[in-house]
C-alpha positions as CSV (number, residue, x, y, z in Angstrom):
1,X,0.0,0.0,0.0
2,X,1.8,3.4,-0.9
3,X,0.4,6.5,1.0
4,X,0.0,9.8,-0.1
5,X,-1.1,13.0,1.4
6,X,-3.1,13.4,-2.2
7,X,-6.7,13.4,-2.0
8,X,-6.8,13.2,1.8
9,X,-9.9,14.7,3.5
10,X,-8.8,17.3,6.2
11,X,-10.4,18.5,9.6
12,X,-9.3,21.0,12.7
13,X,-7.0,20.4,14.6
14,X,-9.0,20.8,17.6
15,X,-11.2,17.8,16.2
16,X,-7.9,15.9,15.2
17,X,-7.1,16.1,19.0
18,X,-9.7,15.0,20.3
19,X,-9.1,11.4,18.6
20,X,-5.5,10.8,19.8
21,X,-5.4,7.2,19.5
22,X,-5.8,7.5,15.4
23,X,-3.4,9.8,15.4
24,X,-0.6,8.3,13.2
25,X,3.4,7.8,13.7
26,X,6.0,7.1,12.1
27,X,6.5,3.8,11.7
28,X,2.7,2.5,12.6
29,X,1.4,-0.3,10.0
30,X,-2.4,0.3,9.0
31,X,-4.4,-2.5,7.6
32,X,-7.8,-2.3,5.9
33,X,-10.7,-3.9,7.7
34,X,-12.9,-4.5,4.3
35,X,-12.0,-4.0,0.4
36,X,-8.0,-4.5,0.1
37,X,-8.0,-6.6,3.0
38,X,-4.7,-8.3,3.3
39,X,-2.8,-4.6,2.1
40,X,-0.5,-2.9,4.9
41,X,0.6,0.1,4.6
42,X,3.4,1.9,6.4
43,X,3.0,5.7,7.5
44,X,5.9,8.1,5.7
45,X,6.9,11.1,6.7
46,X,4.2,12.6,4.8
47,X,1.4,11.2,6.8
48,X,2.7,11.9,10.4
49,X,0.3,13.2,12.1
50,X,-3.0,12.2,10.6
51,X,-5.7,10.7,11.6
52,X,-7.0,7.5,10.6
53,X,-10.6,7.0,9.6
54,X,-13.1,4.2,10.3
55,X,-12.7,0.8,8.3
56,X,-8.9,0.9,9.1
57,X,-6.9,-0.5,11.7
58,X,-3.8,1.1,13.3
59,X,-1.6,-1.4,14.1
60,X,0.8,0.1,16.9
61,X,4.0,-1.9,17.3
62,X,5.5,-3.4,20.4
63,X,9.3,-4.3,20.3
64,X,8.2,-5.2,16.7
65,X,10.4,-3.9,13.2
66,X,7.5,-2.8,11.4
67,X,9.3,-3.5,8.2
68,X,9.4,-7.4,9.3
69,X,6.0,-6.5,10.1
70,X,4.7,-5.7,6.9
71,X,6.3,-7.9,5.4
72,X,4.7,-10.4,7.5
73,X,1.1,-9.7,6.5
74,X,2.1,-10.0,2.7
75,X,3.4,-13.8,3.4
76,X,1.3,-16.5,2.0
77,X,0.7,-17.9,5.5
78,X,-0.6,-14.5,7.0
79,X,-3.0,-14.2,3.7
80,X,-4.9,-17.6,4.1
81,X,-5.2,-16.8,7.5
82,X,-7.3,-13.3,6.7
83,X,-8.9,-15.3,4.0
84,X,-10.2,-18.0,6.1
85,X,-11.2,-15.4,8.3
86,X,-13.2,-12.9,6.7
87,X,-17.2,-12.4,6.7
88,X,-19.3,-11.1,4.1
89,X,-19.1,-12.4,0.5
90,X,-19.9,-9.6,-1.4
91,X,-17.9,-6.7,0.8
92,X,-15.8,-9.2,2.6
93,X,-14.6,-7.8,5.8
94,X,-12.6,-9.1,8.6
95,X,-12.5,-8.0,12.4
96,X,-10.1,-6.2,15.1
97,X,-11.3,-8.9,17.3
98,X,-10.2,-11.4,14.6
99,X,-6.9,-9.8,14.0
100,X,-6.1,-9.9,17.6
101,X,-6.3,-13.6,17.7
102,X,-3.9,-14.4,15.0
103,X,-0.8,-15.9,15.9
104,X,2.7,-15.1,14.1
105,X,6.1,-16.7,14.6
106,X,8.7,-14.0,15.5
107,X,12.3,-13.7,15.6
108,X,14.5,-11.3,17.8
109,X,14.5,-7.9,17.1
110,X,18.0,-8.5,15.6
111,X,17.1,-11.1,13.1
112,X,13.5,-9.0,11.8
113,X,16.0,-6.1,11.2
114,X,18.1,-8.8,8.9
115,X,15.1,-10.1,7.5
116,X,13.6,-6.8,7.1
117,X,16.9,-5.6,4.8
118,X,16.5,-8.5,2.6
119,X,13.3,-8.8,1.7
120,X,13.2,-4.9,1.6
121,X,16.6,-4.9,-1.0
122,X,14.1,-7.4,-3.0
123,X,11.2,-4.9,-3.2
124,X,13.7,-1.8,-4.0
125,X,14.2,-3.9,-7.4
126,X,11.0,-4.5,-8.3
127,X,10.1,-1.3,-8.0
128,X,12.8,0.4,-10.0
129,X,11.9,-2.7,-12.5
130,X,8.2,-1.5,-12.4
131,X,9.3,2.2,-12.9
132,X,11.4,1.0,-16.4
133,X,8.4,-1.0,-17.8
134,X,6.3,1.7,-16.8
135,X,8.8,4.2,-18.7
136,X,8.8,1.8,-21.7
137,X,5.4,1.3,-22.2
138,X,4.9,5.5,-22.2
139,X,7.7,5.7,-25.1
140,X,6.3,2.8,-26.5
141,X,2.9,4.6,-26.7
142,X,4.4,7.6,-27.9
143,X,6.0,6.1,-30.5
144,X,3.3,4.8,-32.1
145,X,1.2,8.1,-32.1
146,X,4.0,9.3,-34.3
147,X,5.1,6.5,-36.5
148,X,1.5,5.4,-37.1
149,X,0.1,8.7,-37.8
150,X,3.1,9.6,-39.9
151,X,3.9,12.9,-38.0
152,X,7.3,11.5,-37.8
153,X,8.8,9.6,-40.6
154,X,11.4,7.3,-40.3
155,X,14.6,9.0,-42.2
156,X,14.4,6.8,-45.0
157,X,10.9,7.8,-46.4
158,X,11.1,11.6,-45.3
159,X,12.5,12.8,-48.4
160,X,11.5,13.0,-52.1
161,X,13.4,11.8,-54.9
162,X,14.6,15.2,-55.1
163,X,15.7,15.3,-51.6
164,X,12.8,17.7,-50.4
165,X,10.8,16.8,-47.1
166,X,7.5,15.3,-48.4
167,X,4.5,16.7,-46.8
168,X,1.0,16.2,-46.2
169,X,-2.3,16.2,-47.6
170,X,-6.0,16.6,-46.2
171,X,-7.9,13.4,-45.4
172,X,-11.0,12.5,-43.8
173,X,-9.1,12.2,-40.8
174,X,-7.0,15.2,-40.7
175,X,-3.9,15.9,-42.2
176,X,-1.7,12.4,-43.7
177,X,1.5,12.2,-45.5
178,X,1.2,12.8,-48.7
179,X,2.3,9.0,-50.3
180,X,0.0,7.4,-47.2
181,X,-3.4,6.0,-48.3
182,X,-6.6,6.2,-46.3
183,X,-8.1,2.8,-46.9
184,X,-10.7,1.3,-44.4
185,X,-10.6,-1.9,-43.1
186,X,-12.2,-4.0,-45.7
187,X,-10.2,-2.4,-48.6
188,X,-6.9,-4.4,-46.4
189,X,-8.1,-7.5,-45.1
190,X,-10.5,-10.0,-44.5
191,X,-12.7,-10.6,-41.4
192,X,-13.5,-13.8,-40.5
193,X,-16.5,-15.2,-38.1
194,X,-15.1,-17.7,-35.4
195,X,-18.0,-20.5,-35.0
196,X,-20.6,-20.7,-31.8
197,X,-20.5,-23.9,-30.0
198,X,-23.4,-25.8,-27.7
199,X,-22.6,-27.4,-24.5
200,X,-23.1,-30.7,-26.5
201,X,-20.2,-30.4,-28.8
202,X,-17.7,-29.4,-26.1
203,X,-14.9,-32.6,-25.8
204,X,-11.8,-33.6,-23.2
205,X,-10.0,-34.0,-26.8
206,X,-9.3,-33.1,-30.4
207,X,-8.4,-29.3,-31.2
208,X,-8.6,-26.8,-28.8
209,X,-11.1,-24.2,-29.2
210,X,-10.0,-20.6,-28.3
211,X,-12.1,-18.7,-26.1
212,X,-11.7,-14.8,-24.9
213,X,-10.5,-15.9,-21.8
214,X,-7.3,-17.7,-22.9
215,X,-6.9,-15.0,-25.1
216,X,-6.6,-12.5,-21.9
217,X,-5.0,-14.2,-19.3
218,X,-8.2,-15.2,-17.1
219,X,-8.6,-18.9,-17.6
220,X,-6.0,-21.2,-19.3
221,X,-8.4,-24.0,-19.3
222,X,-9.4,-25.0,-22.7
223,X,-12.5,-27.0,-24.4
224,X,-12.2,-28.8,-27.5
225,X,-13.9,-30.5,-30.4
226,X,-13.5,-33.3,-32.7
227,X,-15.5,-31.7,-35.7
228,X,-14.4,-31.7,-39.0
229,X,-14.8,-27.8,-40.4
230,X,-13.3,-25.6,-43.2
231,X,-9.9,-24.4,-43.5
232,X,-10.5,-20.7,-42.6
233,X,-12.2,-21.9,-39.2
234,X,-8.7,-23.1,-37.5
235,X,-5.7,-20.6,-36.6
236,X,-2.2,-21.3,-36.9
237,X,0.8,-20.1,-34.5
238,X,1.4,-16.4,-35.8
239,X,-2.4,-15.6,-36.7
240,X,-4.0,-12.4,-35.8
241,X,-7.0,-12.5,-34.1
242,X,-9.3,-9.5,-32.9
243,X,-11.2,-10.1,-29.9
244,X,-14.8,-8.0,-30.9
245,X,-16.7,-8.6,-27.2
246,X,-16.5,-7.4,-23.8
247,X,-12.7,-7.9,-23.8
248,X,-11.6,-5.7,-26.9
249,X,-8.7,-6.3,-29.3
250,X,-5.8,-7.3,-31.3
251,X,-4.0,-10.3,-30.3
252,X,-1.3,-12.8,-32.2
253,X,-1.4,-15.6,-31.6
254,X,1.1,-17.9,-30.3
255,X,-0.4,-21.7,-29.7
256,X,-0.5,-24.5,-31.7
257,X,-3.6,-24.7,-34.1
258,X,-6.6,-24.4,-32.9
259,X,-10.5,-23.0,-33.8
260,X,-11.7,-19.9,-32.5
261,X,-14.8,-18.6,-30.9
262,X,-17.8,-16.8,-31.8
263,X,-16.4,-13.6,-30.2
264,X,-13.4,-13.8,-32.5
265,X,-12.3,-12.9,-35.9
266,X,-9.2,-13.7,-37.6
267,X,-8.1,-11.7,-39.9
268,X,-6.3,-12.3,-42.9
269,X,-4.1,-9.4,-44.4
270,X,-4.1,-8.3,-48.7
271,X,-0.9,-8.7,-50.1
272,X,-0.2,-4.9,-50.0
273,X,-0.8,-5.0,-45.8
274,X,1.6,-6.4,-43.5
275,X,0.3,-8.2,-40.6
276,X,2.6,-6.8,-37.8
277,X,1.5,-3.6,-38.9
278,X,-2.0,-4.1,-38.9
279,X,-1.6,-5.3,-35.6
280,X,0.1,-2.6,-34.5
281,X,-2.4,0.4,-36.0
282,X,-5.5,-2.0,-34.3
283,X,-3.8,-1.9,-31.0
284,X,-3.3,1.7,-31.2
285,X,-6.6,2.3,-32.1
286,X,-8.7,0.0,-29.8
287,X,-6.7,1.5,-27.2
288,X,-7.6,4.8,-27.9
289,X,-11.4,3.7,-27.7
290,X,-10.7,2.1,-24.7
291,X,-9.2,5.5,-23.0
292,X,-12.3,7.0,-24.2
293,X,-14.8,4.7,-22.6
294,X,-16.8,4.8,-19.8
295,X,-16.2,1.1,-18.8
296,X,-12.4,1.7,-19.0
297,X,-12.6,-0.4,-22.1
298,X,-13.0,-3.7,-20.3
299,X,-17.4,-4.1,-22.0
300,X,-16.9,-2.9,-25.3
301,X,-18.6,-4.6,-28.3
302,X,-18.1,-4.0,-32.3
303,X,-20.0,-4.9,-35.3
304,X,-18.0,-6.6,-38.4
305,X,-19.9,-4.3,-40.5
306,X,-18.5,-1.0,-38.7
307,X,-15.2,-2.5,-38.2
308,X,-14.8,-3.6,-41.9
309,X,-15.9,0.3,-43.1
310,X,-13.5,1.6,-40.1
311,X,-10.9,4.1,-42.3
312,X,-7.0,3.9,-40.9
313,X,-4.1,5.2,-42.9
314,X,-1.7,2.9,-44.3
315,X,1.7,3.6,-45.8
316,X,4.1,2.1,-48.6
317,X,4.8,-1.2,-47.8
318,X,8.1,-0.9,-47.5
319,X,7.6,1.5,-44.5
320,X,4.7,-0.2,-43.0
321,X,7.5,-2.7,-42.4
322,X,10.7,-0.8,-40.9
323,X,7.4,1.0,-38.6
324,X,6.7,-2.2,-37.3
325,X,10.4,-3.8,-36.9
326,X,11.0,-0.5,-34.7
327,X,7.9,-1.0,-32.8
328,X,8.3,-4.6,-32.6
329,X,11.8,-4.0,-30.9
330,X,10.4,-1.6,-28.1
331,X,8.0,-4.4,-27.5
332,X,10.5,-6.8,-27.3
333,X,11.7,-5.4,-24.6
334,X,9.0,-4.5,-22.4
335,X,8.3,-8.1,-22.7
336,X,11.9,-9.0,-21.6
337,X,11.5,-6.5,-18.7
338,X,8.2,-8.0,-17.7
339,X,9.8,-11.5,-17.8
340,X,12.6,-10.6,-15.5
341,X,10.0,-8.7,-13.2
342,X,7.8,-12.1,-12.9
343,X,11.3,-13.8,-12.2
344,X,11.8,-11.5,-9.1
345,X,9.1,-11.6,-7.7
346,X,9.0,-15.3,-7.8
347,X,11.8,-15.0,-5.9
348,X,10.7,-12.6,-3.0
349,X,8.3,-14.8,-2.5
350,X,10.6,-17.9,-2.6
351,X,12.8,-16.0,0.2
352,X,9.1,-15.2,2.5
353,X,8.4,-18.5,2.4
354,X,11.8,-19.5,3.7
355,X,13.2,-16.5,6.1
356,X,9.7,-15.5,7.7
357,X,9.2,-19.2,8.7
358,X,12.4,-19.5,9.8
359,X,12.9,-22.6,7.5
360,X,16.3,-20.5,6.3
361,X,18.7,-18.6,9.1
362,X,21.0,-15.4,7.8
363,X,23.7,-15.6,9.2
């Protein structure tokens, strides 16, 4: 839990006084008693001095590191023991009764202060490894409002034969380079309908059918099916697919072949298209609609129809292809960041597991 003095709500400090035993320290852990329930946070400098509102309990320590502390509540074993323990299903909330009665193993003040360094060192890299990716994905973003609008070109195509600066023209969407084209969707490549399936034709075996949520991240499981059906009903590793319901967008994918659900289209790219690129202008824009959304873009829905009559601007494609190698390259290595950052934090957890159960010693 970080804390920050931003959007606090304030009072008098004659009121403040009179509520003593919320007012907060240095050093004191507060824990939420519904919502984030299992988050600690530990009062900064900025927050000395505050009072703490109702739903949250102050946690005032007793010959305690409140590092170790903290640290302590995030373990594994701390967390099954609030989960166990909670009431309510849909505001789950747990008690100050209920946290009393929890029992913790604890090491001398000496050895929390060790453990507390460690585990501490651990979070300092994650979160300088978090800061990069976060840095990486704004340039990344940045990037492609420029390359994929064509207000920057890359020094290759910026010049005429001549060696002037090309220019622009006017557009239905605003002003575009002057050798782009403004094609729409069907003019580029072909949607195609993934296939509805009944409970009855669900199997244990055969091809796996690809559903929104493997797609996303939020179920791995997969159904399959044994039927026999055309060609352009199956994927193959490298396909691109566009995700048209509730969870919105481009994806390429990266399985084995498979058939794919009702609420997804592949698309297949002309000859004058290239597929990395496509991606990359759908990303941009379906993330664009998604900024603009009310839902955050997590429940949109589109039509084939208005998809396929969707305009985009497309360059040469020569360029279409050094835009996407760049891109491709910054993506690269967020993913390689992102990889490293899943590797470290396996790892803090490894070393909770083993220094705040005392299964490993420092020395």
């Amino acid at each position: 839990m970080q804390q920050s003095p931003e959007n606090l709500i304030y009072t008098t400090q004659e009121i403040s006084n009179s509520y003593k035993r919320t007012i907060l320290k240095k050093g004191d852990l507060v824990f939420p008693l519904r919502g984030k329930i299992g988050t600690v946070g530990l009062i900064n400098d900025e927050l000395v001095g505050a009072n703490l509102t109702r739903g949250v309990a102050l946690i005032a320590l007793k010959k305690s590191n409140p590092i170790f502390l903290k640290q302590l509540f995030g373990s594994n074993r701390i967390l099954k023991q609030l989960y166990s323990s909670m009431n309510g299903s849909a505001l789950q909330e747990i008690t100050i009764d209920t946290l009393k009665k929890f029992k913790v193993v604890m090491p001398d003040l000496i050895e929390q202060q060790k453990i507390a360094t460690a585990l501490s060192d651990t979070d300092a890299l994650i979160s300088e490894l978090e800061k990069l990716i976060e840095k990486k994905q704004a340039i990344k973003t940045a990037t492609m409002q420029q390359l994929l609008t064509g207000k920057t070109r890359l020094p290759e195509f910026a010049l005429r034969e001549d060696g002037t600066p090309k220019g622009y023209k006017d557009s239905e969407l605003g002003q575009i380079p002057e050798d782009w084209e403004l094609l729409s969707f069907s003019e580029v490549c072909t949607f195609i309908n993934g296939r509805a399936y009944g409970l009855h034709e669900w199997e244990k075996r055969g091809t796996p059918v690809i559903r929104l949520q493997n797609l996303t991240g939020r179920g791995g499981d997969y159904y399959y099916s044994t039927l026999n059906l055309p060609a352009k009903q199956y994927c193959d590793y490298g396909d691109l697919l566009f995700m048209w319901s509730a969870r919105f967008g481009p994806v390429i994918w990266k399985g084995q072949k498979a058939i794919y659900h009702y609420h997804i289209w592949k698309i297949v790219c002309n000859e004058n298209v290239d597929k990395d690129f496509l991606y990359l202008t759908l990303e941009d824009m379906t993330e664009n609609l998604k900024r603009g959304s009310s839902s955050g873009g997590t429940m949109l829905h589109v039509t084939k129809e208005i998809m396929e009559s969707t305009l985009a601007i497309f360059p040469p494609h020569a360029e279409q292809l050094r835009i996407a190698s760049v891109l491709n390259g910054i993506i690269q290595e967020i993913e390689l960041l992102v990889e490293k950052l899943n590797k470290l934090k396996n790892i803090k957890q490894g070393m909770m597991q083993e220094l705040l159960t005392g299964k490993t010693r420092l020395v």
